[in-house]
N, C-alpha and C positions, 0 to 999 in steps of 0.2 A: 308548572315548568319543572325540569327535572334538576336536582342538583349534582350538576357535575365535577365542583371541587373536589368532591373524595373521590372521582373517579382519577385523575392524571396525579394526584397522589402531592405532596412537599412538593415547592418551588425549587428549583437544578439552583446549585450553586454557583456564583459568578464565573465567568470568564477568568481564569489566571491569568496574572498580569506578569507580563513578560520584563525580564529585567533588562535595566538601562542600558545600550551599547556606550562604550565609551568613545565620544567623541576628542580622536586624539589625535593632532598633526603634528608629523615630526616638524621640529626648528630647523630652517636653513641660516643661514649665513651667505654674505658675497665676498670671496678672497677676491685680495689684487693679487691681476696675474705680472710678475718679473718682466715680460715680456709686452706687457700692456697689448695684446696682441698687432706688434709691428710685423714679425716676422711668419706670420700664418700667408699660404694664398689667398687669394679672393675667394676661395669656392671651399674654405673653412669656415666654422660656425664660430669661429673665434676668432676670424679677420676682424680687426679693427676694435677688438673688445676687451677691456680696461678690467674687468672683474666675471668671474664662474661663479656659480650658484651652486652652494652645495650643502648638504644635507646633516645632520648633527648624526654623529655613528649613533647606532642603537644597539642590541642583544644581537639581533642576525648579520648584522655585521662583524662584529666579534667572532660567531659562530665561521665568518667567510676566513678571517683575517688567522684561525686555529683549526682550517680543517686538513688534516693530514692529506687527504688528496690532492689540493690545492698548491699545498706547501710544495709538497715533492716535483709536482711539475712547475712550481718558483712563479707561480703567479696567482699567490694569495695576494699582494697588494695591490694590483692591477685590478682582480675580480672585484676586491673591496671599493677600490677610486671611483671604479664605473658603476659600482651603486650608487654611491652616496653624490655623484653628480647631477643637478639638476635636468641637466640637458640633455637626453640622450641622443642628441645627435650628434654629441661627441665624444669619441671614441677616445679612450687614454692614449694607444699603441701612439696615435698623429699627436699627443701634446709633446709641447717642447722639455727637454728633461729639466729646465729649470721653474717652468711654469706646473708640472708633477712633481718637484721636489715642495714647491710653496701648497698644494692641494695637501699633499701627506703631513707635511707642520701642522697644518690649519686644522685637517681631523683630527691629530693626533692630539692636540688644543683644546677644541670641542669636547673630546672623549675623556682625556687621563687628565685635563688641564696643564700647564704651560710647565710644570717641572716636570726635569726628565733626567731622573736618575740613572746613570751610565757609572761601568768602570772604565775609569783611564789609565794607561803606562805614565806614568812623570815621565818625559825626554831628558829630563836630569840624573834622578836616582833609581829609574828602572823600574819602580815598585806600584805595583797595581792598586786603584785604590779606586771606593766608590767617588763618584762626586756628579752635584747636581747643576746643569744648566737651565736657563730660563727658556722657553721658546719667543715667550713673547716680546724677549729686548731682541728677536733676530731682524737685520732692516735689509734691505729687498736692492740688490742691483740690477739694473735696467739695461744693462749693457751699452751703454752710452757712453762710457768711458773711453773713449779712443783719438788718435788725431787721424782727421780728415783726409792728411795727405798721406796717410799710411794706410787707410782702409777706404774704400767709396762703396758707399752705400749704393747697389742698385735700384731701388725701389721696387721691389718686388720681391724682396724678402731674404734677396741673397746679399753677398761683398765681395769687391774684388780688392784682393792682395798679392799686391808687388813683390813677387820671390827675389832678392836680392842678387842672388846669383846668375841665373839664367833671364831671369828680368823677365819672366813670363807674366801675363795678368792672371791671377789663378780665383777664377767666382767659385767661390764658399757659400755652403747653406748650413745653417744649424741641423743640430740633431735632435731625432724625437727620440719617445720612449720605444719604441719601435726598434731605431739603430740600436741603442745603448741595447737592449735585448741579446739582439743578433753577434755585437761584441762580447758580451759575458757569455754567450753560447758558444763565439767563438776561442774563447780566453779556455773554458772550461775542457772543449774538446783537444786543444793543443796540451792542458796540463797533465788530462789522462791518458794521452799516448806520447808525453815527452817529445813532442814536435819545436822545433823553432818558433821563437815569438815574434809575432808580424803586426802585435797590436796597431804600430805607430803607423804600416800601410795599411792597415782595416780601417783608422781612423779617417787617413787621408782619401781613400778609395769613396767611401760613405758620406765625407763632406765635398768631396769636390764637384763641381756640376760643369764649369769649361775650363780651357786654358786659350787665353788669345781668341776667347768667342767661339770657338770650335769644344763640340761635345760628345762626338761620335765616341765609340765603346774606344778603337782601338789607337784615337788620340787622349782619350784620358790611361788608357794602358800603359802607354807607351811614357807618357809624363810619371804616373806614380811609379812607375817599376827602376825608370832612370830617373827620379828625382834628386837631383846633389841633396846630403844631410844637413846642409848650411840653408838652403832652402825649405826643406821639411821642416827643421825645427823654427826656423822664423813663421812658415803659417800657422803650425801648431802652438806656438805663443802668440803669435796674432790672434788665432782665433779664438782662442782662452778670454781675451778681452769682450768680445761679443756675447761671448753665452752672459744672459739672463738669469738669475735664480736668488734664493734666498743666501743671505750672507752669514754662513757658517760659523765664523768665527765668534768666540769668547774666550771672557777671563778665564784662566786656570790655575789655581793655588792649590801645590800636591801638600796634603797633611800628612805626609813623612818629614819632608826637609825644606815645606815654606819655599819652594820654587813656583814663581809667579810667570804663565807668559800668556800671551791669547794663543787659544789650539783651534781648529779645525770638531767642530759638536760631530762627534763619531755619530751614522744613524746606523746601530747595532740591534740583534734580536729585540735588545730592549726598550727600541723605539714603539713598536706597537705590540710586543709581546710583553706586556708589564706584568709583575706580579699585586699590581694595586687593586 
């Protein structure tokens, strides 16, 4: 027989072996929503839902949250929220602005951790100074605060409030991130061409859905354009009671002159633009 090991020559060397993929899943989390989803429709993905699932920021998030194109057209926080939400079937624009305010803490928490170093004005001696708040002592209004015989609840996600003056029923809906948008769009384009501020009817125009059960265009017109100021500003602090969101307020001690009061946690560039 013929020997044909010297013919096909040394045995091939093994197969290289491919290196490890890293099996890595990003951390979610479940916030409570402010709003415990009461005030969603039925044909929301957040009707009736107590908590959102949402995602721990990562590097490409960052990258969303600092990209100059983003910025300029003012919805870097928006593009970022809607990643980092579990569920894509729901869309930021439809969340409520105070159940989007608790999503933005929560990542902001996840990612920088709960200090949040800000400069404040003291409202006593004027002088700008750094100082750090906590996120994580902030506690969650539900919008329940109200009396009954001043607000009634539709069930269906609106409230009718009693304008004092003209005694009309006027059904209120909360606002999304969507409105609030449309407002700063609209605040912005009055500022650059020195127009008249209309904020307080933009407000009322975007929250109101009837007056006395009737909702056609040109009886809600006809209400905001002639609404007495004595009735505006009662809906507009009534409805102040309603909105849901996380509760802003903390201590504040200015280290120029020792003035102590609870302020309002400004959310400035430095909320998710950290230098940390």
């Amino acid at each position: 027989m013929r020997d044909n090991s010297k013919r096909v020559g040394a045995a091939a060397d093994p197969a290289p072996q491919q290196a490890p993929m890293l099996d890595f899943a990003t951390p979610t989390e479940l916030v409570d929503l402010p709003s415990q989803g009461r005030f969603y429709p039925p044909d929301h993905p957040l009707h009736g839902q107590e908590t959102v699932e949402i995602k721990f920021m990562t590097a490409r998030d960052e990258d969303i949250l600092t990209s100059p194109s983003l910025l300029k057209k003012g919805i870097a926080i928006d593009r970022f929220l809607q990643n980092v939400i579990a569920d894509k079937s729901i869309r930021v624009e439809s969340l409520l602005s105070g159940d989007k305010a608790a999503l933005m803490i929560a990542s902001r928490i996840n990612g920088y951790g709960s200090d949040y170093e800000t400069k404040m004005t003291c409202p006593s001696c004027e002088k700008v100074a750094k100082t750090t708040f906590d996120l994580s002592e902030l506690g969650i209004y539900h919008g329940d605060d109200y009396d009954e015989e001043e607000i009634r609840p539709t069930g269906k996600g609106t409230f009718i409030i009693k304008a004092p003056r003209t005694g009309f029923d006027v059904e209120v809906r909360l606002m999304t991130s969507r409105d609030e948008a449309h407002l700063v769009q609209k605040m912005k384009k009055i500022s650059e061409n020195s127009a008249d501020n209309t904020s307080f009817t933009d407000q009322l125009r975007l929250t109101t859905v009837s007056v006395n059960g009737l909702d056609t265009p040109d009886v809600l017109n006809a209400f905001i354009n002639g609404c007495p100021a004595v009735d505006a500003r009662h809906i507009r602090n009534t409805y102040a009671k309603l909105v849901p969101g996380p509760d802003m307020k903390q201590g504040f001690k200015c280290p120029a002159c020792s003035f102590e009061q609870e302020v309002d946690i400004p959310m400035t560039v430095d909320f998710f633009w950290t230098n940390q």
